[in-house]
C-alpha positions, 0 to 999 in steps of 0.5 A: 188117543194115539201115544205121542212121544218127544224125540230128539229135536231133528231138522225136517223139510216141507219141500216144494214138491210136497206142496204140489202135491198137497194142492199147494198147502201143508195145513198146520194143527193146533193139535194132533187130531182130525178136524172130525176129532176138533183140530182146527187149521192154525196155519198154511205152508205154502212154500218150501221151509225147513222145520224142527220135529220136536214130537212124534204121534204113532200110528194106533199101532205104534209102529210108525209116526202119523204126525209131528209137532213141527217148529216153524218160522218166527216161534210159530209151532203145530202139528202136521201130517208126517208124510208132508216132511222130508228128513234133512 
């Protein structure tokens, strides 16, 4: 498993763009893991919203982030892709 560490809560974004991109939804996990690995898709954003990154999943080499655990919502929270946020 890759190092997960806890950062300094910092706003993010999921923008529009990236929604289009992602064939319009940023899939949520309930953990930072493939669905190969047994993650299971908790939830869909499908339209702009700001978020908190509280966590941070490095690459296998440690050098960058893969994923966030996000917080989202009304106390929704889970883990997405890094490339999907846009620092605010």
């Amino acid at each position: 498993m890759n190092d997960i560490k806890s950062v300094e809560p910092h706003k993010a974004t999921i923008s529009r763009e990236i929604i289009k991109n992602w064939n319009g939804a940023v899939r949520v996990w309930n953990e930072p893991k493939s669905a190969v690995e047994g993650a299971k898709v908790m939830d869909e954003i499908t339209k702009p919203i700001e978020v908190t990154v509280t966590e941070e999943q490095k690459d296998m080499y440690g050098s960058r982030a893969q994923r966030a655990k996000i917080r989202y919502g009304e106390g929704k929270e889970g883990w997405v892709l890094y490339h999907a946020l846009v620092k605010s």
